[in-house]
TORKOL-4160 file (C-alpha; in steps of 0.2 Angstrom, whole numbers, padded with zeros to 4 digits, m for minus):
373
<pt num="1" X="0000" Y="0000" Z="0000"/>
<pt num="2" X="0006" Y="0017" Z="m0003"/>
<pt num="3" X="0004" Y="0022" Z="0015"/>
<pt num="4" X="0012" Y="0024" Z="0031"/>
<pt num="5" X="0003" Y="0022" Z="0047"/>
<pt num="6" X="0002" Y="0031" Z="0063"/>
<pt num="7" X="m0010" Y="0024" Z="0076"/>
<pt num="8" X="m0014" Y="0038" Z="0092"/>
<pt num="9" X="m0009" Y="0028" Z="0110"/>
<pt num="10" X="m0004" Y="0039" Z="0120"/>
<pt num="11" X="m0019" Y="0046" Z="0126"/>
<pt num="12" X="m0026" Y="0047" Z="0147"/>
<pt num="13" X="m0047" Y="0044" Z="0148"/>
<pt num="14" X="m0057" Y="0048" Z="0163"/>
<pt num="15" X="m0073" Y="0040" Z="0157"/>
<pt num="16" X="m0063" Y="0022" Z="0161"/>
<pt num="17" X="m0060" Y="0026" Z="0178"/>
<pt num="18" X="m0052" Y="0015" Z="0188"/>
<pt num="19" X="m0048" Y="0003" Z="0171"/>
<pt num="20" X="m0034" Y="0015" Z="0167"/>
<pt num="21" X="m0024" Y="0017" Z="0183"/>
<pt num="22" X="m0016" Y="0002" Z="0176"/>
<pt num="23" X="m0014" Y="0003" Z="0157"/>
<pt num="24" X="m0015" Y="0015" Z="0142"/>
<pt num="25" X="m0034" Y="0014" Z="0133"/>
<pt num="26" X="m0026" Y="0004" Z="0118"/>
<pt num="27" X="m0019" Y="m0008" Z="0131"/>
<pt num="28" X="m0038" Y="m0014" Z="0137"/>
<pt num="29" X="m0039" Y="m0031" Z="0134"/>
<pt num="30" X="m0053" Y="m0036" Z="0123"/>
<pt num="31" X="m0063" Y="m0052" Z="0120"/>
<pt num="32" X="m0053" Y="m0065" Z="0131"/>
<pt num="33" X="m0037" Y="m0064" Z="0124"/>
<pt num="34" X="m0036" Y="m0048" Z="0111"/>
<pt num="35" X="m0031" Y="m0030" Z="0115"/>
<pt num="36" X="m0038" Y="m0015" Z="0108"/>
<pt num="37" X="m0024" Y="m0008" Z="0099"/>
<pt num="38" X="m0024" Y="m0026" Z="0091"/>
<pt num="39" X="m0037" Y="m0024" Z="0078"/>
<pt num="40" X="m0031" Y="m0007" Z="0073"/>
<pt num="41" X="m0013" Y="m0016" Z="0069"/>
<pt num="42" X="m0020" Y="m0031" Z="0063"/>
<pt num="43" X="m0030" Y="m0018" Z="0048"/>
<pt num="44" X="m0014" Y="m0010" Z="0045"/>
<pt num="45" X="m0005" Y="m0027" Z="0043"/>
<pt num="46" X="m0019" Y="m0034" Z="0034"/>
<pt num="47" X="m0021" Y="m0018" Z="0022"/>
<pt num="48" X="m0001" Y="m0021" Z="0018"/>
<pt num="49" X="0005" Y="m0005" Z="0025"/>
<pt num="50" X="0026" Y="m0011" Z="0029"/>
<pt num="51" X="0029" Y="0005" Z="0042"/>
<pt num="52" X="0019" Y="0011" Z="0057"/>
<pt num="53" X="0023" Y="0022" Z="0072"/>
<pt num="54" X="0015" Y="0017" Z="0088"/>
<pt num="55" X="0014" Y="0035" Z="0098"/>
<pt num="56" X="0012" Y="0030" Z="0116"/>
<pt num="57" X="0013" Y="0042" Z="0131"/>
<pt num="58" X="0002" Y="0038" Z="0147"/>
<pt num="59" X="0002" Y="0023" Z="0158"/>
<pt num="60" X="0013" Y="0016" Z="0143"/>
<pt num="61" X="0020" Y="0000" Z="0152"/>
<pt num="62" X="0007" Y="m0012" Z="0147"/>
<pt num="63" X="0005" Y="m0006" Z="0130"/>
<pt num="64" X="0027" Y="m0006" Z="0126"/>
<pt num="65" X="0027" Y="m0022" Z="0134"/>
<pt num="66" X="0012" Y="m0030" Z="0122"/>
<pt num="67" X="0021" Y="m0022" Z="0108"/>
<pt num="68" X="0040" Y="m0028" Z="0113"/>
<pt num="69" X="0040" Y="m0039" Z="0097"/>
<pt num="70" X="0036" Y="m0033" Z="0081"/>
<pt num="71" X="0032" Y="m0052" Z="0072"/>
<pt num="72" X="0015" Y="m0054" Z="0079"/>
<pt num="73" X="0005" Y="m0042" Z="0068"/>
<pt num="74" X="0019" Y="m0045" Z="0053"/>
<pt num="75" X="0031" Y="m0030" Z="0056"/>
<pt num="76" X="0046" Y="m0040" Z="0059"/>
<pt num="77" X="0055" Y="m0035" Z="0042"/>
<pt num="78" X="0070" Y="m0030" Z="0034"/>
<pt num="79" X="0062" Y="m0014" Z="0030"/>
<pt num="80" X="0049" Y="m0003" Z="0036"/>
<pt num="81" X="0042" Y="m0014" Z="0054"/>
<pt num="82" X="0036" Y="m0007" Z="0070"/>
<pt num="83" X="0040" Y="0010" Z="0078"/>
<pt num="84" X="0035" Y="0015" Z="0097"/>
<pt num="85" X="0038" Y="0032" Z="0099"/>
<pt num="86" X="0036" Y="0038" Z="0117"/>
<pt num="87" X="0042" Y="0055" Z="0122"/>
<pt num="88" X="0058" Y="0060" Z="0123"/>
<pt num="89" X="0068" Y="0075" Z="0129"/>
<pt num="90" X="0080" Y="0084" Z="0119"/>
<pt num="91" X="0088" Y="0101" Z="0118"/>
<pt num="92" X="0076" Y="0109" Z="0106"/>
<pt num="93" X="0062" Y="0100" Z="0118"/>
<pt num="94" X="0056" Y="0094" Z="0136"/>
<pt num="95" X="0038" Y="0093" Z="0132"/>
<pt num="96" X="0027" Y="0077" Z="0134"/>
<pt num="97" X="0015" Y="0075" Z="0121"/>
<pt num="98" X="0004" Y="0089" Z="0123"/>
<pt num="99" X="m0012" Y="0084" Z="0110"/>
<pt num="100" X="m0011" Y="0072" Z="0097"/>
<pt num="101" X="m0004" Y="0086" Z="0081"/>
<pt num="102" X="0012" Y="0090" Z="0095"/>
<pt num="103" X="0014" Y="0071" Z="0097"/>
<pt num="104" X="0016" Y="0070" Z="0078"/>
<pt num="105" X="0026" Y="0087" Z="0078"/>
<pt num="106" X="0039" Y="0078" Z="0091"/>
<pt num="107" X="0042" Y="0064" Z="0078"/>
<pt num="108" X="0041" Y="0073" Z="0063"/>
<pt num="109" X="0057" Y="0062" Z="0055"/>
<pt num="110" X="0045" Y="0047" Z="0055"/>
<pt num="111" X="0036" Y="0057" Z="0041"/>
<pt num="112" X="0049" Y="0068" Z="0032"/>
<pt num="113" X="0062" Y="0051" Z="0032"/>
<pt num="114" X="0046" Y="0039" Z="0022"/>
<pt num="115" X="0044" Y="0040" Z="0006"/>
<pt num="116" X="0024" Y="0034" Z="0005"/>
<pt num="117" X="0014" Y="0048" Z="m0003"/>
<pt num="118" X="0000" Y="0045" Z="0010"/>
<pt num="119" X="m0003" Y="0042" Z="0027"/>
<pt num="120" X="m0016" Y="0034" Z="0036"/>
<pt num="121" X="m0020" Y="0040" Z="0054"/>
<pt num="122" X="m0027" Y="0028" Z="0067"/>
<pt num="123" X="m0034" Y="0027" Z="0084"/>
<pt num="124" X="m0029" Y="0013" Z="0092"/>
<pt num="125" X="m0045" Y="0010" Z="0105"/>
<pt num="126" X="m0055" Y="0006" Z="0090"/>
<pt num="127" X="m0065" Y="m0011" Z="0088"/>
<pt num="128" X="m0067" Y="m0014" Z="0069"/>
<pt num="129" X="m0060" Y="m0023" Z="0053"/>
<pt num="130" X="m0056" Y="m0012" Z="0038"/>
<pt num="131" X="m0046" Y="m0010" Z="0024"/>
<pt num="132" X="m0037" Y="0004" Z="0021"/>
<pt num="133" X="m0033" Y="0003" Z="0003"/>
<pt num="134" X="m0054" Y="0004" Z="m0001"/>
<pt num="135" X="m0052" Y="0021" Z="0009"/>
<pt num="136" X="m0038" Y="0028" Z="m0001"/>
<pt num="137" X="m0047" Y="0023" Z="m0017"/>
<pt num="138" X="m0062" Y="0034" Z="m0010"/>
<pt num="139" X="m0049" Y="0046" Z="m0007"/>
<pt num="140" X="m0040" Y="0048" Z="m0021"/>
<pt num="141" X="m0057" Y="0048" Z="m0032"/>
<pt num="142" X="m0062" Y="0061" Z="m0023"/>
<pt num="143" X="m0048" Y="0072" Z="m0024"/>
<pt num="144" X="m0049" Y="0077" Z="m0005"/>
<pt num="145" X="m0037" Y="0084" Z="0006"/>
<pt num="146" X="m0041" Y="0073" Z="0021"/>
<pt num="147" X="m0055" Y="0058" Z="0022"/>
<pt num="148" X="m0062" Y="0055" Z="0038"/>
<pt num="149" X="m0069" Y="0039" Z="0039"/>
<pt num="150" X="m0086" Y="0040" Z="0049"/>
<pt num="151" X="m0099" Y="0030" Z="0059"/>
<pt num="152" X="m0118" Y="0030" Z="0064"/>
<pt num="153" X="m0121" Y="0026" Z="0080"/>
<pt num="154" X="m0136" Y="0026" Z="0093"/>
<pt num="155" X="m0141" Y="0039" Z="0106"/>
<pt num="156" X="m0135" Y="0025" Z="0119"/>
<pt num="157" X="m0116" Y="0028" Z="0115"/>
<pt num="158" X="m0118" Y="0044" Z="0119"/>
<pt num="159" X="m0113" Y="0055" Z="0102"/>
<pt num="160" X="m0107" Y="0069" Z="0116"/>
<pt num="161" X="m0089" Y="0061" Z="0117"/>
<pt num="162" X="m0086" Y="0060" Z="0098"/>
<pt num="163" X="m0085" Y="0071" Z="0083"/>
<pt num="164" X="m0100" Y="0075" Z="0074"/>
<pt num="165" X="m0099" Y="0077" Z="0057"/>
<pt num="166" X="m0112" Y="0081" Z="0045"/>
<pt num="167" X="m0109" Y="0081" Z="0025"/>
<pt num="168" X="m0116" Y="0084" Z="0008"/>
<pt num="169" X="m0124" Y="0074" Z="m0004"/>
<pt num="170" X="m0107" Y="0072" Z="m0011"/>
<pt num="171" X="m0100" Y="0065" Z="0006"/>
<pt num="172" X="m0091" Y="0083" Z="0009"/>
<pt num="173" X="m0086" Y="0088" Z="0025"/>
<pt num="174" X="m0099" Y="0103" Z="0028"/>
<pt num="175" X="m0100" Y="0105" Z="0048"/>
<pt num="176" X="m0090" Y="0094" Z="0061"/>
<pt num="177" X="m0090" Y="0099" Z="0080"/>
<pt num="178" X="m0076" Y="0090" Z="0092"/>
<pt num="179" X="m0088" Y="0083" Z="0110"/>
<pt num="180" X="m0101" Y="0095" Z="0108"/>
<pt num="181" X="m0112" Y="0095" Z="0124"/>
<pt num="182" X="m0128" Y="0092" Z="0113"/>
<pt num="183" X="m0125" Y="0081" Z="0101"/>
<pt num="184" X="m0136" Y="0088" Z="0084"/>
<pt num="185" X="m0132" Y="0070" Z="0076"/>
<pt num="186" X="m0128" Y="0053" Z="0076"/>
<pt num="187" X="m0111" Y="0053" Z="0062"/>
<pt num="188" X="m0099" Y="0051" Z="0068"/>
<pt num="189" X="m0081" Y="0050" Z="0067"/>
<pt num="190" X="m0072" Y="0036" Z="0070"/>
<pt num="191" X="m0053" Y="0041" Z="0073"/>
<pt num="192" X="m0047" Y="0036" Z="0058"/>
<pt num="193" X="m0040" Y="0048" Z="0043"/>
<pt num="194" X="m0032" Y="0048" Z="0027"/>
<pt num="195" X="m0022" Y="0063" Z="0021"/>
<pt num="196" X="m0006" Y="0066" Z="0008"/>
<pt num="197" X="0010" Y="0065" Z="0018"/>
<pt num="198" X="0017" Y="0081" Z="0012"/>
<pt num="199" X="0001" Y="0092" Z="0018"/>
<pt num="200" X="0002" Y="0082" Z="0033"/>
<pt num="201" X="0020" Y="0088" Z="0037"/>
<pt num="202" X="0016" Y="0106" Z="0033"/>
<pt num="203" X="m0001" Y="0109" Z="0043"/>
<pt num="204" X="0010" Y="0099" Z="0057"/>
<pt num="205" X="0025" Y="0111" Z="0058"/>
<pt num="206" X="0013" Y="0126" Z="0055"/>
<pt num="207" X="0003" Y="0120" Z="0070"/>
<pt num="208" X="0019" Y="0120" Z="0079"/>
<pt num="209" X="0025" Y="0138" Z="0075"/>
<pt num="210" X="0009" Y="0144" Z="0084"/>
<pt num="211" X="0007" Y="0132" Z="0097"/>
<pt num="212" X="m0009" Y="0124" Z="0092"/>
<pt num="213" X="m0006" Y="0106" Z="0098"/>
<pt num="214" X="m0022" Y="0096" Z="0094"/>
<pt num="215" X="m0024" Y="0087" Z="0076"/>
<pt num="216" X="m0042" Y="0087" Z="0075"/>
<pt num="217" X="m0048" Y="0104" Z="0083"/>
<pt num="218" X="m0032" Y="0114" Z="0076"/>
<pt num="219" X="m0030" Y="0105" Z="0059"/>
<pt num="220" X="m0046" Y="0097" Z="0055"/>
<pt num="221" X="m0060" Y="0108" Z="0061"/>
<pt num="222" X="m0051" Y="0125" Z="0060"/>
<pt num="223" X="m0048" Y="0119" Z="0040"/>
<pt num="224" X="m0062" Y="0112" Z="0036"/>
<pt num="225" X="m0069" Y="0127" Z="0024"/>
<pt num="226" X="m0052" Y="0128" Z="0016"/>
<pt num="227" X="m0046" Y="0109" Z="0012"/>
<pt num="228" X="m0056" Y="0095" Z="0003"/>
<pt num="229" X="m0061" Y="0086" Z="0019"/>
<pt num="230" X="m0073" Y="0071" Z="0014"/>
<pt num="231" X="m0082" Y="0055" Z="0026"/>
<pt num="232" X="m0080" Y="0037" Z="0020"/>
<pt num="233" X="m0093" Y="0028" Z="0030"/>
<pt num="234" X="m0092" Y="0011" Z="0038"/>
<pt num="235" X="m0103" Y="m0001" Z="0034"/>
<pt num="236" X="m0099" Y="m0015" Z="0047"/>
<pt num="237" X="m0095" Y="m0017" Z="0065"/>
<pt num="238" X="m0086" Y="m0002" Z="0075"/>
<pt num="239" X="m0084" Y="0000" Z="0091"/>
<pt num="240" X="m0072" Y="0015" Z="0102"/>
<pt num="241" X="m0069" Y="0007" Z="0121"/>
<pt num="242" X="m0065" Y="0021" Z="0128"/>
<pt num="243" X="m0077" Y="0022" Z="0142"/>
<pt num="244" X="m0085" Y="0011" Z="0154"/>
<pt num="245" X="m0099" Y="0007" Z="0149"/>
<pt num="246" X="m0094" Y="0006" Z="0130"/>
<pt num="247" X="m0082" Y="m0005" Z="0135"/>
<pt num="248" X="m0093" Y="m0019" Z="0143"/>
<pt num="249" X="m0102" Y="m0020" Z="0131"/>
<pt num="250" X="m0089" Y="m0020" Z="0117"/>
<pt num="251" X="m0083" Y="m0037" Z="0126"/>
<pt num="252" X="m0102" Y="m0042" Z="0129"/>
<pt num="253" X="m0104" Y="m0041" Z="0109"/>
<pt num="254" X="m0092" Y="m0056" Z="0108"/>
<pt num="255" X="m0105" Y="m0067" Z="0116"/>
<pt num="256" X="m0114" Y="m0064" Z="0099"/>
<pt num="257" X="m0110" Y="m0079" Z="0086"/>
<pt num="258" X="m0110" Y="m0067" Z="0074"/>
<pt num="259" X="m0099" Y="m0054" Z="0080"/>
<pt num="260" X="m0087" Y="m0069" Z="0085"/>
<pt num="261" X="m0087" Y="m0078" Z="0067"/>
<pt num="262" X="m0086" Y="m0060" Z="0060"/>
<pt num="263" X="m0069" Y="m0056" Z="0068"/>
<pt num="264" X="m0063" Y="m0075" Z="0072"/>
<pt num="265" X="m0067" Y="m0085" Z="0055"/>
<pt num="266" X="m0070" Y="m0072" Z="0042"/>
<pt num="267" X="m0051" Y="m0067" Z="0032"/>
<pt num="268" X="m0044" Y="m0055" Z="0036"/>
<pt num="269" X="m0038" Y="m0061" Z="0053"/>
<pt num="270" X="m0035" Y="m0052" Z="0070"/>
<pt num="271" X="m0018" Y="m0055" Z="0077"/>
<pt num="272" X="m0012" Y="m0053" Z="0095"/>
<pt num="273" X="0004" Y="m0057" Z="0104"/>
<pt num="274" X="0003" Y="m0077" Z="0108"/>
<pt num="275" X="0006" Y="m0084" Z="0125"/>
<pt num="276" X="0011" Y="m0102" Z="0131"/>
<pt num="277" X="m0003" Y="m0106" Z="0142"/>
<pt num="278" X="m0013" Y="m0124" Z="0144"/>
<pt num="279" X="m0032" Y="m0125" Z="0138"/>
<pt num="280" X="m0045" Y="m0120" Z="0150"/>
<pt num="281" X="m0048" Y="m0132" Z="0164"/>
<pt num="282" X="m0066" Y="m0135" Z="0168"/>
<pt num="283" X="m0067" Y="m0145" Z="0187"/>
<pt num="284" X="m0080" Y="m0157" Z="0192"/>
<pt num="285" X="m0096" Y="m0146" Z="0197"/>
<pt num="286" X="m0092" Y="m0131" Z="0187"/>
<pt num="287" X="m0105" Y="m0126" Z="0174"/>
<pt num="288" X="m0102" Y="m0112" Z="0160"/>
<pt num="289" X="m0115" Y="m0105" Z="0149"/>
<pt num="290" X="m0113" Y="m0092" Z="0134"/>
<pt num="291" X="m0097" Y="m0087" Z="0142"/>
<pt num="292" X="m0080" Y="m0085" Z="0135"/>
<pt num="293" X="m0065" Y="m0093" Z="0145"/>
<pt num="294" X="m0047" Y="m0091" Z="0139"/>
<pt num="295" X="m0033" Y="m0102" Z="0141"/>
<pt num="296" X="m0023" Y="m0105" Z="0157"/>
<pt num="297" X="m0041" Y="m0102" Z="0168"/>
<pt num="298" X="m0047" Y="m0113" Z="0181"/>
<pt num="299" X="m0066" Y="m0113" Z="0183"/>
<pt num="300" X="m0074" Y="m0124" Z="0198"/>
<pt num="301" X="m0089" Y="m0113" Z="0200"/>
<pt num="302" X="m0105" Y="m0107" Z="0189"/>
<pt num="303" X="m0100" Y="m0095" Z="0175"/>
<pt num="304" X="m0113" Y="m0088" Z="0163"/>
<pt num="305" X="m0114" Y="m0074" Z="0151"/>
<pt num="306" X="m0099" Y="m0069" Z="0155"/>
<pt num="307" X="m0080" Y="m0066" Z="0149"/>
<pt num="308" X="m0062" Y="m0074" Z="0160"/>
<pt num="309" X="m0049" Y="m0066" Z="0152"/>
<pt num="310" X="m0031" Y="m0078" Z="0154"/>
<pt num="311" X="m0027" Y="m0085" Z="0169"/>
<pt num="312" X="m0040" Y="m0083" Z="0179"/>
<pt num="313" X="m0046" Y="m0094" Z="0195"/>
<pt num="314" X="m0064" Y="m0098" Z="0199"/>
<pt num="315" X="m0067" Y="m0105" Z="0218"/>
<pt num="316" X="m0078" Y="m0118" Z="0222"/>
<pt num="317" X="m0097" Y="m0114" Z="0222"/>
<pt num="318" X="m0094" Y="m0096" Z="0214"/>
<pt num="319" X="m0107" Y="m0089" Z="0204"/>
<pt num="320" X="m0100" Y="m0075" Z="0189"/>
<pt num="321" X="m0113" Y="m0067" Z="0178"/>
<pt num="322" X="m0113" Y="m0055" Z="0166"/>
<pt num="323" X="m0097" Y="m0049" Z="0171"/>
<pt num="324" X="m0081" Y="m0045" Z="0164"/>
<pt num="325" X="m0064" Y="m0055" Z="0174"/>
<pt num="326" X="m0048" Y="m0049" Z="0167"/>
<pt num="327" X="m0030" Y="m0059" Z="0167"/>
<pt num="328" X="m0023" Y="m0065" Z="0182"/>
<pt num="329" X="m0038" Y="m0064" Z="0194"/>
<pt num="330" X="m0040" Y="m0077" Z="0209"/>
<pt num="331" X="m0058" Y="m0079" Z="0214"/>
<pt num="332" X="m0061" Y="m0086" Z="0233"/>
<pt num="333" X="m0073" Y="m0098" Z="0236"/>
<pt num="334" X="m0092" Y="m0094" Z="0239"/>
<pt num="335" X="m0091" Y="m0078" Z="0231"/>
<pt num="336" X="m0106" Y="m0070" Z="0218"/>
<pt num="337" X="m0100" Y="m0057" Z="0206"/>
<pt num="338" X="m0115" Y="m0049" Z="0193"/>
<pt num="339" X="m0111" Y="m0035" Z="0181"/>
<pt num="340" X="m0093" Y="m0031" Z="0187"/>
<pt num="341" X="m0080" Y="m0029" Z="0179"/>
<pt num="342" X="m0065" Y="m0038" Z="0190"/>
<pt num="343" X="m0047" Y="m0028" Z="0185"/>
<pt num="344" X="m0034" Y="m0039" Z="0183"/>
<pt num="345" X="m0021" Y="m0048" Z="0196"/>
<pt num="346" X="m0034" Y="m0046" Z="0210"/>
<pt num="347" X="m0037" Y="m0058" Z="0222"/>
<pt num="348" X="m0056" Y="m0059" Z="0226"/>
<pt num="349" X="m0059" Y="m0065" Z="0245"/>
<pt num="350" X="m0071" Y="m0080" Z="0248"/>
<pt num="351" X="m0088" Y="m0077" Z="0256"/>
<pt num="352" X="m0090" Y="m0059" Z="0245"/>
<pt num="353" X="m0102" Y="m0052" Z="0235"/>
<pt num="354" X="m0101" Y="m0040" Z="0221"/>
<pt num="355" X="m0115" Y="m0033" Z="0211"/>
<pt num="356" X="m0119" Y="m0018" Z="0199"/>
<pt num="357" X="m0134" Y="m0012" Z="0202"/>
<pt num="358" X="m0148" Y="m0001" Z="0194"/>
<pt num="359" X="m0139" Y="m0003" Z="0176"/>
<pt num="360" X="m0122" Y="0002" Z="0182"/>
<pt num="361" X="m0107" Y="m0008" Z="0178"/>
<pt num="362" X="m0097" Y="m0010" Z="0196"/>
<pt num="363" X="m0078" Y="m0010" Z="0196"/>
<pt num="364" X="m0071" Y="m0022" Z="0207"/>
<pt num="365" X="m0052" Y="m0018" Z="0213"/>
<pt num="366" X="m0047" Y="m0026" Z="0227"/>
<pt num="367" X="m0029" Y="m0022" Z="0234"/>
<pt num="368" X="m0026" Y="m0039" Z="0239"/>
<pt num="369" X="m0006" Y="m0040" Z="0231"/>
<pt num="370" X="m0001" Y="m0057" Z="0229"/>
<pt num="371" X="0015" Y="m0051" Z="0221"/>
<pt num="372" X="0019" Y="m0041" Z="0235"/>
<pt num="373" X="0038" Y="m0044" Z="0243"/>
């Protein structure tokens, strides 16, 4: 493909609450064994893009170790590969990343030293499965500036934490408003854009000279009456993680066949970092129902509708429902858990209950360290 990507990791979201004391957004793990910024390499990988910077800034452990090898998603190559860029002092700059068009700015070489005429620009706490090249073809025949690919979706996503967009009959950009606080709209877009490399590295380092630091309020929005800005919709599924609530229920989705078979046994494929770990054990008297379970999980209790990510331990007589238990999480004996989700490496104490009520998803951190010296 005739791009280079760049997929945006480095952000800190309080809508997750608790979840990202521990791990960047992009680092959330996704249906039992996945990560969010999985799906959005795997569409690069899958779309043949050969070079892609990873800009990662907050709660970044998690996310450089998942990425420490570049050979999962097909980047270990003699050219092009994997790129992490975290920030990095130098005499011209002491500045973390201060908005997504500075975190560009900071590692501008990535973009003067490719050759590529386009780049394609990337979220990386997106669910979805695209390929790029269909975009750059809209792109291209469309003559535009930038292409924003968009998505509709319902009122119970709450359109307030997205961009609007609203565009012409001929798919033209004509409005777009970054989080309004009444939404006007349901389009949406979706974190992902194309643009021409060379427009890219000159609206960047004019954003620079005047301090303007974020790439869709400073570039896109405050350009969108002077560049060719045009929406490629998506068709199939999409989902952004990055609150609670959307969240659960991007994991709860996975439950669906459909959604499963869609992301699992339809080409392209989805492509994670592997791990040696034995098959799920299920002991005498458990009982699972309409549950994921990954591998190294031990389950002697009643799971249903639920999601054990790797490695996790269900006590005797338990009862897990509609819940969400991440990697590494020991659950005592005797213990009912219902629409939680259970952060990883916790140790759940026997004779407890946990339960989200009135519609709320409960977070469940215990500080019970079992790794503690």
């Amino acid at each position: 493909m005739r791009a280079i990507g760049i997929v945006l990791a480095g952000g800190n979201n309080s809508r997750m609450r608790e979840l990202s004391n521990k791990r960047a957004t992009a680092a959330m793990p996704i249906a039992g064994g996945f990560r969010s910024i999985d799906f959005v390499l795997s569409n690069m990988s899958n779309s043949h893009i050969q070079k892609v910077a990873v800009l990662t800034q907050y709660n970044a452990k998690s996310l450089n170790e998942h990425l420490n090898s570049s050979k999962w998603w097909d980047f270990g190559r003699k050219q092009g590969g994997l790129y992490v860029f975290t920030p990095t002092t130098t005499p011209e700059n002491s500045y973390w990343y201060r908005g997504t068009a500075d975190a560009m700015a900071q590692n501008l070489g990535f973009l003067k030293t490719s050759h590529e005429p386009y780049v394609v620009i990337a979220s990386g706490d997106g669910v979805y499965k695209m390929d790029y090249n269909k975009v750059l073809e809209y792109h291209i025949a469309k003559k535009a500036d930038f292409t924003i690919v968009t998505a509709d979706i319902e009122e119970k996503d709450d359109p307030s934490r997205f961009g609007i967009i609203r565009t012409d009959g001929d798919g033209r950009v004509t409005e777009f408003e970054e989080k309004p606080i009444n939404a006007n709209g349901l389009q949406v877009s979706a974190g992902i854009y194309i643009v021409r490399r060379r427009l890219l590295i000159e609206l960047i380092e004019k954003s620079a000279e005047e301090e303007r630091h974020d790439f869709v309020k400073d570039i896109l929005i405050r350009y969108k009456n002077v560049k060719r800005i045009y929406a490629y919709p998506i068709q199939t599924y999409w989902r952004n993680i990055s609150s609670v609530d959307s969240y659960f229920r991007t994991n709860m989705d996975f439950l669906k066949k459909d959604v499963r078979d869609y992301f699992f046994k339809e080409y392209p494929d989805v492509y994670s970092k592997a791990e040696d770990l034995p098959p799920a054990k299920y002991n005498a008297g458990s009982s699972v129902k309409n549950s994921l379970v990954s591998s190294g999980c031990i389950v002697n209790g009643e799971v249903q509708d639920s999601i054990l990510f790797k490695k996790a331990f269900v006590g005797n007589n338990c009862v897990i429902k509609n819940s969400i238990i991440l990697n590494d999480v020991y659950i005592g004996d005797n213990t009912y858990i219902e629409n939680c989700i259970v952060e990883s490496r916790d140790t759940i104490r026997a004779n407890t209950k946990y339960i989200g009520e009135n519609g709320e998803i409960r977070i469940v951190v215990e500080k019970n360290e079992r790794y503690a010296l």
